[in-house]
N, C-alpha and C positions, 0 to 999 in steps of 0.2 A: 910840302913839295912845291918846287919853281915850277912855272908853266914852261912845257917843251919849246915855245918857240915865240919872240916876242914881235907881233906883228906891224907894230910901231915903231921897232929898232930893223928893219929891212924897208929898202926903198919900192920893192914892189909890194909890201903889207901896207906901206904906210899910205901907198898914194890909191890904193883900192879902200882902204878904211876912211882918206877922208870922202872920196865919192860915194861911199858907203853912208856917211856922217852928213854928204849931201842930200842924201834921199832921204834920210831920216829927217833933214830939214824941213823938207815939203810936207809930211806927215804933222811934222811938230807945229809947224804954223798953219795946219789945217783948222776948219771948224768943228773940228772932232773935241769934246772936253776934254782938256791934260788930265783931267782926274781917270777919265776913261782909258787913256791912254795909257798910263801905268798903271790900272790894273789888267786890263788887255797883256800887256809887255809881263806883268809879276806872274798873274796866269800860266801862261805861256811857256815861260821861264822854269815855273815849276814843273810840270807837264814832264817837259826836256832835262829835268833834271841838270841847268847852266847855276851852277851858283853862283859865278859871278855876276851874271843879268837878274838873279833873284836879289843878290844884294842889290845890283847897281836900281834897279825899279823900285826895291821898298824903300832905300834911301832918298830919292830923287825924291817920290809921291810923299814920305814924310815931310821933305825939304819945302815941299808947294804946298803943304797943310790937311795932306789927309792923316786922318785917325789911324791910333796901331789898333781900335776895334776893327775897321774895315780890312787893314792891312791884313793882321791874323787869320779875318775870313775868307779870303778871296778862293785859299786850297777848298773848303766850304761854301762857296756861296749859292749855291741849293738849297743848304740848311742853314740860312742865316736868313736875317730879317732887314738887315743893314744896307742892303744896296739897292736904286729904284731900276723899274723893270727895262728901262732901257741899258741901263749897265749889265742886268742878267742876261737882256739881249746880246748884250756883244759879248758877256763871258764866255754865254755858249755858244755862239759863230766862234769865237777863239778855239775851243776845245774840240768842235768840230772841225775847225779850217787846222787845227794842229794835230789829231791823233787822226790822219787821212791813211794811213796804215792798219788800222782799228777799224775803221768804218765804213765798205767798200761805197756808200752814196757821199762821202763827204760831207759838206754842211745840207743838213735837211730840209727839204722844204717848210716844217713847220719854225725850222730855227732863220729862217731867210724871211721868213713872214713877219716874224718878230721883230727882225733888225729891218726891215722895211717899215713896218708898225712906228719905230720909234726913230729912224734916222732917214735925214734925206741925200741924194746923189753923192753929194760933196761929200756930206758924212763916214756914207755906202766905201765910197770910193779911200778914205782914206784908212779906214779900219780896215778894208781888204788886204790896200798896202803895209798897214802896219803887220797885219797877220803874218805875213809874207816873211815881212825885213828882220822879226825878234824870230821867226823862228832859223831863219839865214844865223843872224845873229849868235842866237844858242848854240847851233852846229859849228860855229867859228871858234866859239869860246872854249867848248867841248872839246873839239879836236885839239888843241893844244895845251888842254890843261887848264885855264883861265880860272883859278881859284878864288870864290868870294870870300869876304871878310874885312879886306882894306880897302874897298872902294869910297871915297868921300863924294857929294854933290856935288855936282858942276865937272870932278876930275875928267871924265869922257871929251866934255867940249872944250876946257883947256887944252888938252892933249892934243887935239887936229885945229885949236887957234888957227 
């Protein structure tokens, strides 16, 4: 199945996705680790059930050199041994800042203590953002279909060049 509607082939999809592509900027050249960041983003992704940001995130974070062990576990990473606790910190602000329909306090005080424990302001601040923009994102992709599979590395940022 074609996705309903191509966001990049209309002039007001295109010129929201690339200000969209801007903000994802800021995050990406954050001090936040890229490895964090696409598991943050694959998480998320899954959650929301977006296949295309599940493809477009495990491709990317393979493309930068993480393991398909880690990749595999990240739907797992409770029961995995592979990720250090600052990364379970932001899994679980993820899944907290993402199923807010599920959990009427949001992210918990004891998950906020964690990602405190292990990140600072800069950090804070740009994993908040991020939380925010993949799950933006996911709802984007959802709503018109956006089917994973053929996404290659790098195609995203070509495409708003």
């Amino acid at each position: 199945m074609d996705a309903r509607f191509d966001m990049f082939d209309n002039e007001i999809g295109l010129k929201f996705a690339k200000r969209f592509a801007g903000a994802a900027m800021v995050i990406h050249q954050s001090p936040l680790p890229k490895s964090t960041q696409e598991l943050v983003s694959l998480r998320v992704s899954q959650i929301n059930g977006c296949g295309w940001c599940i493809d477009m995130h495990a491709k990317e974070a393979a493309a930068e050199g993480e393991t398909a062990v880690r990749l595999h576990l990240v739907a797992a990473w409770r029961e995995s041994t592979v990720f250090t606790e600052a990364e379970r910190a932001a899994l679980a602000f993820a899944e907290e800042g993402t199923r807010l329909a599920d959990a009427h306090h949001g992210v918990s005080d004891e998950t906020w203590a964690q990602v405190r424990k292990h990140y600072d302001d800069d950090w804070i601040a740009a994993l908040v953002a991020l939380v925010a923009l993949i799950n933006a994102a996911n709802r984007l992709a959802v709503i018109v279909h956006q089917r994973g599979g053929s996404y290659e590395p790098g195609m995203f940022a070509a495409a708003l060049g």
